[in-house]
C-alpha positions as CSV (number, residue, x, y, z in Angstrom):
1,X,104.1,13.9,173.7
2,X,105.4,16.0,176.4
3,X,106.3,14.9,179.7
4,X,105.4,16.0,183.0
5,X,107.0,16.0,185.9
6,X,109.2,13.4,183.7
7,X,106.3,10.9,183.6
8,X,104.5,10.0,180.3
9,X,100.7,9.7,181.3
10,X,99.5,6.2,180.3
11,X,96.6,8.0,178.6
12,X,98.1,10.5,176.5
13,X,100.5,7.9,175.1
14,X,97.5,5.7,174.2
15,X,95.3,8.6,172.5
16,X,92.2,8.5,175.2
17,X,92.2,11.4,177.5
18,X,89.6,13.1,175.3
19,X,86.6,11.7,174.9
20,X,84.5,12.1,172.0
21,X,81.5,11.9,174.0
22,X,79.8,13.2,177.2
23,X,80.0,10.7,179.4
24,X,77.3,9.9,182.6
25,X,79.8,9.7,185.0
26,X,81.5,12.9,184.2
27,X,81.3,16.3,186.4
28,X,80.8,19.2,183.9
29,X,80.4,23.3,184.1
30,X,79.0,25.3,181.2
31,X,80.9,27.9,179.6
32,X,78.0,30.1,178.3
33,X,80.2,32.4,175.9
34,X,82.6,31.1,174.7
35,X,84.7,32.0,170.5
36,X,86.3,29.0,168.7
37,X,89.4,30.4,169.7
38,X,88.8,29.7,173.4
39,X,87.6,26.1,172.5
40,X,90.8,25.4,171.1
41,X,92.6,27.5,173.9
42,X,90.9,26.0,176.5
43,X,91.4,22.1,174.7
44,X,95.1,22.9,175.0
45,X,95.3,24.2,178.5
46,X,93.5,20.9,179.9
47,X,95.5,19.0,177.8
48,X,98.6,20.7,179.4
49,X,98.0,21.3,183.3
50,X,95.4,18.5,184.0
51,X,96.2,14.5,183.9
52,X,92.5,12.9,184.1
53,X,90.2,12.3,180.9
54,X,87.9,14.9,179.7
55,X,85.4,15.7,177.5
56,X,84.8,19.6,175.7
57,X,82.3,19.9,173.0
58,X,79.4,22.6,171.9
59,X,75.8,21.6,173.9
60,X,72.4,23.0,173.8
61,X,71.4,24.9,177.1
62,X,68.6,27.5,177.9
63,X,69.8,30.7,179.7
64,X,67.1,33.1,180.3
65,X,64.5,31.2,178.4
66,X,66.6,31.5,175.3
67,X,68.0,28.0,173.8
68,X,71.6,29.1,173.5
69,X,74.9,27.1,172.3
70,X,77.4,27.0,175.4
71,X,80.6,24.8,175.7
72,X,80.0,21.8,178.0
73,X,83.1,20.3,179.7
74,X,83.7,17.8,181.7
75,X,86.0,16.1,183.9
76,X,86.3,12.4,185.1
77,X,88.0,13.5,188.3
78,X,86.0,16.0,190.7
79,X,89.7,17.7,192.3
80,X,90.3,18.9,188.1
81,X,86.5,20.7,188.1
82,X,87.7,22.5,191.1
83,X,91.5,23.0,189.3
84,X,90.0,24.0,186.0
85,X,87.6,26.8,187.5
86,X,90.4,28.4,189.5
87,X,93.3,28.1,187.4
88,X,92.2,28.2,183.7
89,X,92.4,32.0,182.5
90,X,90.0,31.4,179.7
91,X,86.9,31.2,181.8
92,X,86.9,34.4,183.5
């Protein structure tokens, strides 16, 4: 467990900042192409920069009327959407 800032984060010392499922009250973006290396790249970059929970996982969406797989993640805390979209080089 790394420390930030020289803080621990409650969460990550209690093993739930990810969630295992999408919840209601999240804010999400959709990452439309996306390799199983970026998942994992991506996982590790929220897990290092951010401090809210989040959810990432593969979801169903239809871009130009073709039912495609994309990578769905979301935030608990609208300021990180706005973070993750500016900051995270794997999204480009």
């Amino acid at each position: 467990m790394a420390l930030k800032n020289g803080k621990v984060n409650p969460l990550n010392a209690l093993g739930l900042r990810r969630c295992n499922f999408p919840a209601h009250h999240f804010h999400y973006i959709i990452v439309p192409k996306y390799s199983p290396l970026s998942y994992k790249s991506i996982d590790k970059w929220i897990y290092a920069n951010l401090n809210g929970r989040y959810y990432i996982g593969q979801s169903i969406d239809i871009i130009d009327n073709t039912i495609t797989y994309v990578l769905k993640i979301g935030f608990e805390q609208e300021k990180e959407v706005s973070f993750f979209k500016i900051a995270c080089p794997f999204i480009k």
